[in-house]
MMTF fields as JSON, N, C-alpha, C and O atoms, coordinates in Angstrom:
{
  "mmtfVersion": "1.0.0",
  "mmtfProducer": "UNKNOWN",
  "numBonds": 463,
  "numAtoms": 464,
  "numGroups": 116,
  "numChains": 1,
  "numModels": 1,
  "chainsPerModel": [1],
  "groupsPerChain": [116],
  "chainIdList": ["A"],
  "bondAtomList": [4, 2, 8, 6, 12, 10, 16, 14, 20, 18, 24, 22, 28, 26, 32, 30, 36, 34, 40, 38, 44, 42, 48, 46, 52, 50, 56, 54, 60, 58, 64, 62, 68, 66, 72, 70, 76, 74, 80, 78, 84, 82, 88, 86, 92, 90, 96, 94, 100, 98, 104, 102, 108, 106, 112, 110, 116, 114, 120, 118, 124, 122, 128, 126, 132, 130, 136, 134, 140, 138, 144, 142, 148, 146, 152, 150, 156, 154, 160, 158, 164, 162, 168, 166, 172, 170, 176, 174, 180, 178, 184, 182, 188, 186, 192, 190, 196, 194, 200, 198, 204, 202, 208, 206, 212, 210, 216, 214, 220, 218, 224, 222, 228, 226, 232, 230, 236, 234, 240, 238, 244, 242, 248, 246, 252, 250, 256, 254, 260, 258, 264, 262, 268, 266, 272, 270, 276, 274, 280, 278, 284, 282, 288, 286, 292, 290, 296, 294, 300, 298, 304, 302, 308, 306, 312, 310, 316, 314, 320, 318, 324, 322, 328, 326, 332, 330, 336, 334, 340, 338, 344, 342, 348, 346, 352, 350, 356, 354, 360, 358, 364, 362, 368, 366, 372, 370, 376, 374, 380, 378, 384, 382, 388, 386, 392, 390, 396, 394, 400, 398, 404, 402, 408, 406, 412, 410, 416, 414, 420, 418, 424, 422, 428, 426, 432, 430, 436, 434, 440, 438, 444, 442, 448, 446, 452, 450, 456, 454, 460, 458],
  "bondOrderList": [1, 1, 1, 1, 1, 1, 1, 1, 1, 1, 1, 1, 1, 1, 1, 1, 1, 1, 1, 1, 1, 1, 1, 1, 1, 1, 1, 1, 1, 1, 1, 1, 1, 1, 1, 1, 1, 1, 1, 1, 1, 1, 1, 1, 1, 1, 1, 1, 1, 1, 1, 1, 1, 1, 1, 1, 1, 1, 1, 1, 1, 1, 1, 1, 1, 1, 1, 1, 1, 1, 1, 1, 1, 1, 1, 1, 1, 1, 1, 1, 1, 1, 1, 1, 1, 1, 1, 1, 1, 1, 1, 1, 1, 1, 1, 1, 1, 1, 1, 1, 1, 1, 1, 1, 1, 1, 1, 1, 1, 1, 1, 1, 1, 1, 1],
  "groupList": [{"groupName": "UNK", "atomNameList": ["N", "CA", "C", "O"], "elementList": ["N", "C", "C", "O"], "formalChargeList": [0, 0, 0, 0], "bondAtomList": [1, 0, 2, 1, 3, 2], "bondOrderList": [1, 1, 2], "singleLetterCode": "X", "chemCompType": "L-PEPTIDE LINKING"}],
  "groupTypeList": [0, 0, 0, 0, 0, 0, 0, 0, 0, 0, 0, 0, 0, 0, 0, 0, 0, 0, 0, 0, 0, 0, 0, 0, 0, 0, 0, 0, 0, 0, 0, 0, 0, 0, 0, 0, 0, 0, 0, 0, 0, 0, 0, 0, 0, 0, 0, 0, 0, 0, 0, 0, 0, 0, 0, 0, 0, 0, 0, 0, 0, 0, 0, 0, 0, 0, 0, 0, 0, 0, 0, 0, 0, 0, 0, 0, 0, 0, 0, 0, 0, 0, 0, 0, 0, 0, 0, 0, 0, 0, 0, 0, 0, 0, 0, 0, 0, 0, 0, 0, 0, 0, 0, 0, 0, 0, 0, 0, 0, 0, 0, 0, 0, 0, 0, 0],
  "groupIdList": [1, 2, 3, 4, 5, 6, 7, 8, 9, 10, 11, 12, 13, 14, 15, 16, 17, 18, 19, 20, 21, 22, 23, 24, 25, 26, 27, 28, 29, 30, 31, 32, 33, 34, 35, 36, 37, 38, 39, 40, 41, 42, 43, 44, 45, 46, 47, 48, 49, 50, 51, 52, 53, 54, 55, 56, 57, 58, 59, 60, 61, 62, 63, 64, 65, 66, 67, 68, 69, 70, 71, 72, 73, 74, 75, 76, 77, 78, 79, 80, 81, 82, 83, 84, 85, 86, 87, 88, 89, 90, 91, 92, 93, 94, 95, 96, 97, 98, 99, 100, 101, 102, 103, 104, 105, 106, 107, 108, 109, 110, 111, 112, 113, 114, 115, 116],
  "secStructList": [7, 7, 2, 2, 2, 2, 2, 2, 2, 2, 2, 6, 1, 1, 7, 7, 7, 1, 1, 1, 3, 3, 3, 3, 3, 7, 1, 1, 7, 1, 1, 7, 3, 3, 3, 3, 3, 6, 6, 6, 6, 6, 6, 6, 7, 3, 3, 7, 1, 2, 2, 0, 0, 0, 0, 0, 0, 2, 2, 2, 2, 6, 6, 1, 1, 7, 6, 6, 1, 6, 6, 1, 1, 7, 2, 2, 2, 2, 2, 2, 2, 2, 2, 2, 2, 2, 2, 2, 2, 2, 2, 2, 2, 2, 2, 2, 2, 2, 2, 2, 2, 2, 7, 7, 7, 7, 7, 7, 7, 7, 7, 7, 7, 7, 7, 7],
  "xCoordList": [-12.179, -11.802, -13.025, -14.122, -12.923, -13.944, -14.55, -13.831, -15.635, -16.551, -15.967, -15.826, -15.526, -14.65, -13.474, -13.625, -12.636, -11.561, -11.834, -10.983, -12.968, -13.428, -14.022, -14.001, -14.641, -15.028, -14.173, -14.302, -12.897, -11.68, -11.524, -11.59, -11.308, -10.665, -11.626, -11.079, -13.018, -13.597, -13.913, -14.272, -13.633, -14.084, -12.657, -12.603, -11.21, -10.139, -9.5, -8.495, -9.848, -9.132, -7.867, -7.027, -8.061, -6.991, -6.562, -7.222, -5.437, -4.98, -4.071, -2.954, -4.209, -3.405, -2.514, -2.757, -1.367, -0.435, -0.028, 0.219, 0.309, 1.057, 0.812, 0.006, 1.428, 1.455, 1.877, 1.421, 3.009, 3.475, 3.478, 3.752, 3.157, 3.164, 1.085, 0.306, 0.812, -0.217, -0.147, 0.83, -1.523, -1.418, -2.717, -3.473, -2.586, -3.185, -3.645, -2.777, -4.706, -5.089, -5.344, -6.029, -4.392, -4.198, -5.632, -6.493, -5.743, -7.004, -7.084, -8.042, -5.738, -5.57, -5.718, -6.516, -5.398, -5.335, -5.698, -4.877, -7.189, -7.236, -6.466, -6.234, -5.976, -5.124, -4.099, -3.908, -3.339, -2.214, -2.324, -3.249, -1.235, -1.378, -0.232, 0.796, -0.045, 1.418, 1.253, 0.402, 2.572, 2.694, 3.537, 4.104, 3.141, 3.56, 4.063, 3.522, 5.275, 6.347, 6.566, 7.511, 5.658, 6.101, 7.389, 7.834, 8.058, 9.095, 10.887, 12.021, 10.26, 11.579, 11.983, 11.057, 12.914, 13.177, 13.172, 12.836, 13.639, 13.207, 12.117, 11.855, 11.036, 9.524, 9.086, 8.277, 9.562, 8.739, 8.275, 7.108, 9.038, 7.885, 8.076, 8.354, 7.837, 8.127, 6.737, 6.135, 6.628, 5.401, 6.021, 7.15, 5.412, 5.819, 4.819, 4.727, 4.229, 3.218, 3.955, 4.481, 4.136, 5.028, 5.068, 6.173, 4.383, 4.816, 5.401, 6.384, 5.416, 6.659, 7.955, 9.062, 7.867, 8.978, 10.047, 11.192, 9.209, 9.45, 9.521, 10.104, 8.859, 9.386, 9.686, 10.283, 9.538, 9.422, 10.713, 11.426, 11.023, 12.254, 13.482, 14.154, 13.692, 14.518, 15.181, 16.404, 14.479, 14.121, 15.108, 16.15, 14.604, 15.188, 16.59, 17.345, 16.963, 18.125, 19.276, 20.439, 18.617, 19.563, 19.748, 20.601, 18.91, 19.311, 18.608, 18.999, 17.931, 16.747, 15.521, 15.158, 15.147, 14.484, 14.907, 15.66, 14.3, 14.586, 13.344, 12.438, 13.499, 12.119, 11.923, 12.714, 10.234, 9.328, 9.33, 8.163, 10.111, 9.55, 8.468, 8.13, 7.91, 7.029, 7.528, 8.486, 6.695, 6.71, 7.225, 7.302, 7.515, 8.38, 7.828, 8.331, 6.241, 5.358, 4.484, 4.514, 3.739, 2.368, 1.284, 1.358, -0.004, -1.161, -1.113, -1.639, -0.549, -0.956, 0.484, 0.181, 1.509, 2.287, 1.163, 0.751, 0.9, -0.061, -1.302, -1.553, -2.155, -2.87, -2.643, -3.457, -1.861, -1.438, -0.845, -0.383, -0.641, 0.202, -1.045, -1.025, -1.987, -3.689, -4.559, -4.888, -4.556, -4.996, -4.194, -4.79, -2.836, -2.128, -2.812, -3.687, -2.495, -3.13, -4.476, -4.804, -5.232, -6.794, -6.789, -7.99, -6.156, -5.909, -5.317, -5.895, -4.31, -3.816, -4.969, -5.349, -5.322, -6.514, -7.016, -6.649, -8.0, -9.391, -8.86, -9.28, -7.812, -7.312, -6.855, -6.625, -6.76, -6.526, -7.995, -8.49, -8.551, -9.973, -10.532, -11.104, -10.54, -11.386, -10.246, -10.686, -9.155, -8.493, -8.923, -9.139, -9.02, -9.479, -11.374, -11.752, -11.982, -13.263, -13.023, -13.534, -12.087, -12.424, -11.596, -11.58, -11.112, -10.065, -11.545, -11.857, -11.909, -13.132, -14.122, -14.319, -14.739, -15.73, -15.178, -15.947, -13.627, -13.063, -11.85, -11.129, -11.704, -10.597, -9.617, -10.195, -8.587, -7.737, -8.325, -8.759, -8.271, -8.514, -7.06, -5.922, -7.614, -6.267, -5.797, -6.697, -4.485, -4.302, -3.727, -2.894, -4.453, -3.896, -2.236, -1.949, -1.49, -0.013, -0.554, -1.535, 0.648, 1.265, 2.245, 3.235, 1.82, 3.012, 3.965, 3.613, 5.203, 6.223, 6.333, 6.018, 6.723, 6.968, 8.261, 9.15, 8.498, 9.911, 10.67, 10.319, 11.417, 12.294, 13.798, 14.63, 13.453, 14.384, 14.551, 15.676],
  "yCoordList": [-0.091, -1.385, -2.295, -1.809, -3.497, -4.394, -5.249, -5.852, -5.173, -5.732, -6.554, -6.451, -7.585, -8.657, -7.868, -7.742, -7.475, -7.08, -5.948, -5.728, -5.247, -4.138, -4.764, -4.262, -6.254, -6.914, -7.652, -7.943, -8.002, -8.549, -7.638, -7.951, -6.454, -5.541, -5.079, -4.878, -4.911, -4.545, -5.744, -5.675, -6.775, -8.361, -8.503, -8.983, -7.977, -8.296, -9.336, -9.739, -9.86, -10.458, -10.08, -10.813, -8.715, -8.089, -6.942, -5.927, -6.847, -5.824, -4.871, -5.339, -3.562, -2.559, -1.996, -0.794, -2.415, -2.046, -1.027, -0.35, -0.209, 0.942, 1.066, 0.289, 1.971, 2.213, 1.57, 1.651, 0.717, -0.101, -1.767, -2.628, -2.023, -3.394, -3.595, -2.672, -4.579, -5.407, -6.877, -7.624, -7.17, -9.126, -9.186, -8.367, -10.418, -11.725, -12.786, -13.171, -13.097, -14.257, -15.227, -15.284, -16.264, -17.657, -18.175, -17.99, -19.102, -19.889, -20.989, -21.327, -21.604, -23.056, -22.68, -23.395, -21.827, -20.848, -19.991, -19.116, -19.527, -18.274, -17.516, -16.311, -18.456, -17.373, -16.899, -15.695, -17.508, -16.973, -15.686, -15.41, -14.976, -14.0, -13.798, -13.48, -13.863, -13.838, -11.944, -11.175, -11.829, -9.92, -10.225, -11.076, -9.111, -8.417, -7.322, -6.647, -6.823, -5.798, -5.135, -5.415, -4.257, -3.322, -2.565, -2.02, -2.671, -1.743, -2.518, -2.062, -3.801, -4.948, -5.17, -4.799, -5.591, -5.544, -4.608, -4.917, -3.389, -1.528, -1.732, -1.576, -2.302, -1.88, -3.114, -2.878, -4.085, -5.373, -5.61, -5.762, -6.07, -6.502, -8.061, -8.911, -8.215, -9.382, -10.053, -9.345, -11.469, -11.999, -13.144, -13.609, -13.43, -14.601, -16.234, -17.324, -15.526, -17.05, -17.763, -17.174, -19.095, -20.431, -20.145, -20.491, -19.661, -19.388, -18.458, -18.555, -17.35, -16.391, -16.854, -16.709, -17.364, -17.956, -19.075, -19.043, -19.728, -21.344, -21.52, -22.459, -20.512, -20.546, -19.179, -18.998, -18.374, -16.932, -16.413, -16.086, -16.36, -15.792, -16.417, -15.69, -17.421, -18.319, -17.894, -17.926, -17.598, -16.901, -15.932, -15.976, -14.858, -13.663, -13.771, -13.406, -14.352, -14.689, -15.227, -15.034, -16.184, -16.724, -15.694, -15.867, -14.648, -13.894, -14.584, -14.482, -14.996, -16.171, -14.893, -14.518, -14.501, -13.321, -12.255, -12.077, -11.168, -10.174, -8.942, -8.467, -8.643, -8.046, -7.011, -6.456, -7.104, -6.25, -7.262, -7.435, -7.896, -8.663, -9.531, -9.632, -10.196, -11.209, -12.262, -12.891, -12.639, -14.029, -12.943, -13.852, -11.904, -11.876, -11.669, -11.673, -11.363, -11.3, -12.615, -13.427, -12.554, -13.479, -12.694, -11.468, -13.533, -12.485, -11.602, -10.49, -12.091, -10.976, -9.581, -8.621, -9.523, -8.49, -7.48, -6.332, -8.532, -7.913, -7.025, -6.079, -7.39, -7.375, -6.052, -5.128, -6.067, -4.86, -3.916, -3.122, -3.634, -2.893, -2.213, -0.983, -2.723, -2.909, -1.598, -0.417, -2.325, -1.6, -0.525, 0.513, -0.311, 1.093, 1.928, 2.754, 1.747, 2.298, 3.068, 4.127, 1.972, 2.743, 3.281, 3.306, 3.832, 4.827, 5.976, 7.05, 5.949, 6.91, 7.69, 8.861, 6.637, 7.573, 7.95, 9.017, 7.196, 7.408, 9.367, 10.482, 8.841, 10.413, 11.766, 12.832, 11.43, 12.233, 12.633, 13.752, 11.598, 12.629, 13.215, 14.232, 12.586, 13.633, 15.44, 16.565, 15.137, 16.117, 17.399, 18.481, 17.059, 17.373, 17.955, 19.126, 17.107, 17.367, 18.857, 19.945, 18.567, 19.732, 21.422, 22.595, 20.771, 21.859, 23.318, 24.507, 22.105, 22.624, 23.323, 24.51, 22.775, 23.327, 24.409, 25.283, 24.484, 25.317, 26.378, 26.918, 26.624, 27.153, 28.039, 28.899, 27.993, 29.028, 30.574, 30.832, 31.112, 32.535, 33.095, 32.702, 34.474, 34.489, 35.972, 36.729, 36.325, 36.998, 38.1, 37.875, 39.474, 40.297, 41.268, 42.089, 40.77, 41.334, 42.865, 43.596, 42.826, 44.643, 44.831, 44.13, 46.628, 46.757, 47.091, 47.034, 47.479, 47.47, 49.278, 49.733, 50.243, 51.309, 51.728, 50.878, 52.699, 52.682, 53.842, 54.928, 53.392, 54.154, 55.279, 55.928, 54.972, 56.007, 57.459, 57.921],
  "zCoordList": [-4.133, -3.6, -3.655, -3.38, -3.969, -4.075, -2.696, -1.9, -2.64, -1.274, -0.514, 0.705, -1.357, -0.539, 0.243, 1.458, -0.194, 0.32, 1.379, 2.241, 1.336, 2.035, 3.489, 4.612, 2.953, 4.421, 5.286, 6.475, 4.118, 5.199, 6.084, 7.273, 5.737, 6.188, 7.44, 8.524, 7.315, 8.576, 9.737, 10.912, 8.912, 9.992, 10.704, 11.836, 9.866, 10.655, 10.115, 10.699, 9.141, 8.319, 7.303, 6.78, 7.238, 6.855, 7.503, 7.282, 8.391, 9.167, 8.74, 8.518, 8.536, 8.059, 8.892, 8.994, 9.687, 10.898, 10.333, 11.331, 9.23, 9.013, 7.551, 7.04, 6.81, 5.526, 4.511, 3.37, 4.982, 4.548, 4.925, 4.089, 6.196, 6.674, 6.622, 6.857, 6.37, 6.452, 7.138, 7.09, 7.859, 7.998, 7.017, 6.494, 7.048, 6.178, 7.496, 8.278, 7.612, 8.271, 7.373, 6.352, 8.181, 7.379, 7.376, 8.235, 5.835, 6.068, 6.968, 7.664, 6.844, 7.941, 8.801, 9.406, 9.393, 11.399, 11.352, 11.076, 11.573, 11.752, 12.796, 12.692, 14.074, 14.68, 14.178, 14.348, 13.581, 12.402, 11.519, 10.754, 11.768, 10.478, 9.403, 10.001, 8.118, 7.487, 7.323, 6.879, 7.952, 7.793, 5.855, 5.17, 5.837, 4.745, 5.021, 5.897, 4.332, 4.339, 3.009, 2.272, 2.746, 1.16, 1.004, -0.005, 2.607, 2.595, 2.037, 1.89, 1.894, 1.802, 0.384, -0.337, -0.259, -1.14, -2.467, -3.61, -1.972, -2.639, -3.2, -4.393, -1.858, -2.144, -3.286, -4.182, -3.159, -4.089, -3.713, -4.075, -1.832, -0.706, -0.496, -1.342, 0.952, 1.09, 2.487, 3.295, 2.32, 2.681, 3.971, 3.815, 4.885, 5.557, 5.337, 5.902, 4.165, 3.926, 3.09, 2.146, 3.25, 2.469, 1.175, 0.755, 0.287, -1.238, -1.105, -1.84, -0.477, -0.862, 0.024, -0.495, 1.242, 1.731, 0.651, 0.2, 0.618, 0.116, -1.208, -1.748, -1.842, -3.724, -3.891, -4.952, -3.384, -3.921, -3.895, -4.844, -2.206, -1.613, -2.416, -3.147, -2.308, -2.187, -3.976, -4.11, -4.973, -6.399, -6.471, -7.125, -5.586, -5.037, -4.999, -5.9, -3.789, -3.274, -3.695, -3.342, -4.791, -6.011, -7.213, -8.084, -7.188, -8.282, -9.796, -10.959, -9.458, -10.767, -11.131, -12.247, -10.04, -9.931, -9.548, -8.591, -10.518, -9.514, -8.738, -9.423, -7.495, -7.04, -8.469, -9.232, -8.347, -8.996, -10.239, -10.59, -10.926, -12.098, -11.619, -10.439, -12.687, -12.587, -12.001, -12.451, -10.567, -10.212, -8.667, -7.842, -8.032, -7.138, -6.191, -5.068, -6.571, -4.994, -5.229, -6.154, -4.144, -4.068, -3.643, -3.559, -3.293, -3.963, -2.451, -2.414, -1.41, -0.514, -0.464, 0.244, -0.963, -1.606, -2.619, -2.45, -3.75, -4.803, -4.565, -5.312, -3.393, -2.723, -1.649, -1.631, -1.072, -0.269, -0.841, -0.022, -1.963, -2.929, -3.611, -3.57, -4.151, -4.433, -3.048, -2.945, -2.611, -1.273, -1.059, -1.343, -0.585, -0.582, -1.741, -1.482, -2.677, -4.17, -4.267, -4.803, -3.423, -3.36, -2.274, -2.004, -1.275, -0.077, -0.701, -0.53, -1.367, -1.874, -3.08, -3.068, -4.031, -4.884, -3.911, -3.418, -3.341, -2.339, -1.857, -2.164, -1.026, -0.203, -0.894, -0.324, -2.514, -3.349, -3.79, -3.664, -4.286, -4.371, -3.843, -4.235, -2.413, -1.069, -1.145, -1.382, -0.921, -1.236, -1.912, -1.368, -3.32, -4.566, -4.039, -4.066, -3.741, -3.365, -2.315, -2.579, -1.044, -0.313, -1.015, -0.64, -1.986, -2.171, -3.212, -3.145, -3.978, -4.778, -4.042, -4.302, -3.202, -2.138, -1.364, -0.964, -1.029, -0.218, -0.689, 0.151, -2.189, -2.697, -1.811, -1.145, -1.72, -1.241, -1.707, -2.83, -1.066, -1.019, -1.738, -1.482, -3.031, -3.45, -2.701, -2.338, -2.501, -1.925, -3.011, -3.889, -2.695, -3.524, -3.256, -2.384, -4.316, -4.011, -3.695, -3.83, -3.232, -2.973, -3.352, -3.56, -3.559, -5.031, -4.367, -3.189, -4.465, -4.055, -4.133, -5.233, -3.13, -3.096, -4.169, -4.129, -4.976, -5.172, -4.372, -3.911, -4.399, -3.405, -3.805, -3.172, -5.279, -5.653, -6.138, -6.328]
}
């Protein structure tokens, strides 16, 4: 993930409420935040900031667009979709890292008695 986005994220400028929902602090208000929802539209995702409301949605809804083509998010959909992405690598490599350092122990079968 790139610095910028790494310092929203620790200043609070970008809030991670769940796995799927994120905020965005508005530039006009910082008290404002537009949530984002990855879980809306089978995962295209949907934004409460005025371009995805006000041109985006409205796209959608008419069937002009359809989610996941081009044009159906805005950058904070794009953006949180981005970020999920590098949680998921990130947690796959550490994964991967402890699995190496820590292999499963293999367990030796036992043979089966026969019994006839």
């Amino acid at each position: 993930m790139d610095r910028l986005t790494r310092q929203k994220i620790e200043d609070g400028r970008i809030i991670i409420e769940s796995a799927l929902e994120f905020k965005y602090q508005s530039k006009q208000d910082p008290d404002s935040y537009y949530l984002v929802d990855l879980s809306a539209y089978g995962g295209s995702g949907a934004c409460y900031c005025e371009q995805f409301r006000f041109r985006i949605e409205p796209k959608i809804l008419s069937g002009s667009v359809a989610p996941h083509e081009t044009g159906s998010q805005c950058k904070h959909i794009l953006l949180s979709k981005f970020i999920l992405g590098q949680k998921v690598i990130d947690s796959t490599i550490e994964k991967l890292r402890q699995y190496e350092e820590n292999p499963p122990k293999k367990k030796n079968p036992t043979k089966k008695k026969d019994t006839t």
